[in-house]
C-alpha positions as a printed Julia matrix, in Angstrom:
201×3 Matrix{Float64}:
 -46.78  49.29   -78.68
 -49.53  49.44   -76.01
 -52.72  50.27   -77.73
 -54.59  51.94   -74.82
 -52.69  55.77   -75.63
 -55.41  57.62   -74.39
 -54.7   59.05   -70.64
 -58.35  57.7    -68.29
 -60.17  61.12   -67.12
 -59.53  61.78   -63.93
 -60.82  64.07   -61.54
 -58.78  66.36   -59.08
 -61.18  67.69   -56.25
 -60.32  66.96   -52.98
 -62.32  63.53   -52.97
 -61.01  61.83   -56.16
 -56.87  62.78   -55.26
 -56.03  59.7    -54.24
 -57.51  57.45   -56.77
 -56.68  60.1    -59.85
 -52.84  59.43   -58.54
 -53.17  55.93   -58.43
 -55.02  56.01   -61.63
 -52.16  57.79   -63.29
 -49.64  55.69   -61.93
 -51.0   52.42   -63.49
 -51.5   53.71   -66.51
 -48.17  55.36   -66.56
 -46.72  51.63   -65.44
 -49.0   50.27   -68.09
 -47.63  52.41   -70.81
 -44.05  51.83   -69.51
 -44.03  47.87   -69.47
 -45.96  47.82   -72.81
 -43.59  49.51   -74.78
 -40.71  47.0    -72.69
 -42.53  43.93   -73.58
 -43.14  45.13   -77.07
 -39.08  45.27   -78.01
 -38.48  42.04   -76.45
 -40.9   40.26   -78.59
 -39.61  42.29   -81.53
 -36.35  40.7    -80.69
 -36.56  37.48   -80.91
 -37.16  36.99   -84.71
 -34.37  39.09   -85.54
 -32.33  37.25   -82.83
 -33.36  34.14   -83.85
 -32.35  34.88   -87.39
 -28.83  36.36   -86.49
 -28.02  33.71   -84.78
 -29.06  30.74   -87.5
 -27.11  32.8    -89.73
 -24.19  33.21   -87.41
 -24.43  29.51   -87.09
 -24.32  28.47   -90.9
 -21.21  30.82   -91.48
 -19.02  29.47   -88.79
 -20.07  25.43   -89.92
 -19.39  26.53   -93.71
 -15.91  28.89   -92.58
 -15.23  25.75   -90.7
 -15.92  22.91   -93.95
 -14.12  25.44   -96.54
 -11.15  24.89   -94.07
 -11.08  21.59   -93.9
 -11.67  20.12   -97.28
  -7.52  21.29   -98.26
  -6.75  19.84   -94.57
  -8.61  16.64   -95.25
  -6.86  16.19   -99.23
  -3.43  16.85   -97.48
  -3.99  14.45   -94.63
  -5.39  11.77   -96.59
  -3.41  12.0   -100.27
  -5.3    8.45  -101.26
  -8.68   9.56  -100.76
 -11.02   9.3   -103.6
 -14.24  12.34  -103.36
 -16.84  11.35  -105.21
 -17.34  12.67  -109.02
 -14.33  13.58  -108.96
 -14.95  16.77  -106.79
 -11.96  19.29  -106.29
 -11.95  19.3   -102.39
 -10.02  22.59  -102.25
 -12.28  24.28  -104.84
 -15.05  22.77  -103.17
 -13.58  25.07   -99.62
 -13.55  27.94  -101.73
 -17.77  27.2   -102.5
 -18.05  26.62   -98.42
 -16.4   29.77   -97.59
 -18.59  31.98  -100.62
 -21.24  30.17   -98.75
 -20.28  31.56   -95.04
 -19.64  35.17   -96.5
 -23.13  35.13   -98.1
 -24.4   34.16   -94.99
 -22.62  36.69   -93.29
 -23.72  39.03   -95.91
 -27.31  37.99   -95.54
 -26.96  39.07   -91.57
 -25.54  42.71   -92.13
 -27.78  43.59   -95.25
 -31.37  42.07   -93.67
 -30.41  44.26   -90.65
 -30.81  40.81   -88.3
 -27.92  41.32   -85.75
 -28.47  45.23   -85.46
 -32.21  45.27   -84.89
 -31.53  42.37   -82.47
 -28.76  44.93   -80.46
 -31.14  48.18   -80.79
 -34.11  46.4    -79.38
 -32.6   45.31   -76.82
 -30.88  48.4    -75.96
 -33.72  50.19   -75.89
 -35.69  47.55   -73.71
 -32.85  48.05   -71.25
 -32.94  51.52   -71.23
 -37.12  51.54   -70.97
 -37.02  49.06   -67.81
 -33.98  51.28   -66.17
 -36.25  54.11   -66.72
 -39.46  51.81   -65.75
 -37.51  50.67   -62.69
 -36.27  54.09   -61.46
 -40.48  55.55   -62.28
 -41.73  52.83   -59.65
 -39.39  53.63   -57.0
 -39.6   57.35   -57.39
 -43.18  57.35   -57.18
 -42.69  54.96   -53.51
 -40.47  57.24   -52.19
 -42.7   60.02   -52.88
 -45.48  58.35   -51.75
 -44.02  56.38   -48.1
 -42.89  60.28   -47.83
 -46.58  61.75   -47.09
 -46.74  58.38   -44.37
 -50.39  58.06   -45.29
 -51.88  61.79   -45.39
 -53.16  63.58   -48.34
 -50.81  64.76   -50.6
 -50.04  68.63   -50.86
 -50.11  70.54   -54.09
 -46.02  70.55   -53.98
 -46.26  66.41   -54.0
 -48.84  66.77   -56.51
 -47.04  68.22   -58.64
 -43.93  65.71   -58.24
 -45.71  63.2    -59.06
 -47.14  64.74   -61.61
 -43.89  65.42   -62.77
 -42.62  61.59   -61.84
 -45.1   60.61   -64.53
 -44.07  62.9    -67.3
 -40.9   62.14   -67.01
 -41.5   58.71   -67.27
 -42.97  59.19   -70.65
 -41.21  61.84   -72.21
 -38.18  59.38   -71.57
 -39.87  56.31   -73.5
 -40.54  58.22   -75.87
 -37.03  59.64   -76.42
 -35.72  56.3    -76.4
 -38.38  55.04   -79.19
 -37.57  58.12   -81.26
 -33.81  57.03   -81.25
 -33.75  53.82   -81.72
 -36.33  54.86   -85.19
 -33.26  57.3    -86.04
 -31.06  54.65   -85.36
 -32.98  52.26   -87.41
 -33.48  54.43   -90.56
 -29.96  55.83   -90.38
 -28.49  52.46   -90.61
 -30.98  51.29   -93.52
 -30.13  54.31   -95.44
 -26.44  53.84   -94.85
 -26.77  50.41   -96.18
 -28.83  51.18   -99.04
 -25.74  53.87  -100.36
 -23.27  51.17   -99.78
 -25.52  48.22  -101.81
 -26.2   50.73  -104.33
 -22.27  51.57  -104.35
 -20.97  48.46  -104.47
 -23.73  47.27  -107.55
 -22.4   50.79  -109.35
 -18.44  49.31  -109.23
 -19.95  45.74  -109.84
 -21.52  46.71  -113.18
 -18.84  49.0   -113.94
 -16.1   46.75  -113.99
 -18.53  44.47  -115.88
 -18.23  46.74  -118.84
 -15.05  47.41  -118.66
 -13.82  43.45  -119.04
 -16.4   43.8   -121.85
């Protein structure tokens, strides 16, 4: 996240109006596109990830199906060490389920999705912060601003960041309800794995 948090002191006599505004409104913009650029680079490990992932299950889905194809179509064929080429599908597809697996329980393909839907959201709200404030501002047509348009933009700006900031504090609920929900269901599944364990004992 941007590291400059800290809103610049600004002064609001009559003389200093004009630059306090424009102050605010580039650090506003600041804050905005820092926190935008900061979930796309947090996406692109995860995405990278998902995707590699993604990749190796559909090449092993797609050699676990063909090893019985390629047996059946070629009966005279000879594998090497005298490898099973059906069981041998069977390890390819364990191979593309772990993989798959590997995607839903490391959280890859989900992180990838909630940062960027919260990088969308933070540029619509980025986007809509920058034309407010130039409507606001082509609206005074060069003369000082009231207290009224003061206070809009004033306003402009808060809303600005009290939006980011909603949309940071759900994707984190997002995030931590999905890790916990995954934990339960890990710690499930290990439960019924060791259970059954001792039962065939």
């Amino acid at each position: 996240m941007p590291a400059d948090s800290a809103i610049p002191e600004l002064s609001w006599n009559q003389d200093n109006i004009e630059y306090s505004l424009r102050e605010l409104y580039y650090y506003c913009e600041k804050r905005g596109q820092g926190a935008l650029d900061w979930y796309y680079r947090h996406k692109r490990g995860p995405a990278l990830a998902s995707r590699s992932l993604r990749l190796l299950a559909v090449f092993f889905t797609t050699m676990g199906g063909l090893c019985p194809i390629f047996k059946s179509t070629f009966p005279g064929f000879v594998a090497p060490a005298n490898v099973d080429l059906p069981q041998l599908g069977y390890f390819f597809l364990a191979f593309a389920g772990a993989c798959v697996a590997a995607d839903r329980y490391l959280g890859y393909s989900s992180s990838w999705s909630r940062s960027i839907l919260a990088a969308t959201a933070i540029n619509v709200a980025l986007e809509d912060f920058r034309m407010n404030w130039a409507r606001m501002t082509a609206i005074r047509r060069g003369e000082r601003p009231t207290n009224a348009q003061i206070a809009d933009l004033l306003e402009s700006c808060k809303t600005l960041n009290s939006t980011i900031q909603k949309i940071m504090q759900e994707e984190t609920v997002s995030w931590d309800k999905e890790l916990r929900a995954l934990q339960y269901e890990l710690e499930g599944k290990t439960k019924a794995a060791t259970a059954s364990g001792k039962s065939e004992n």
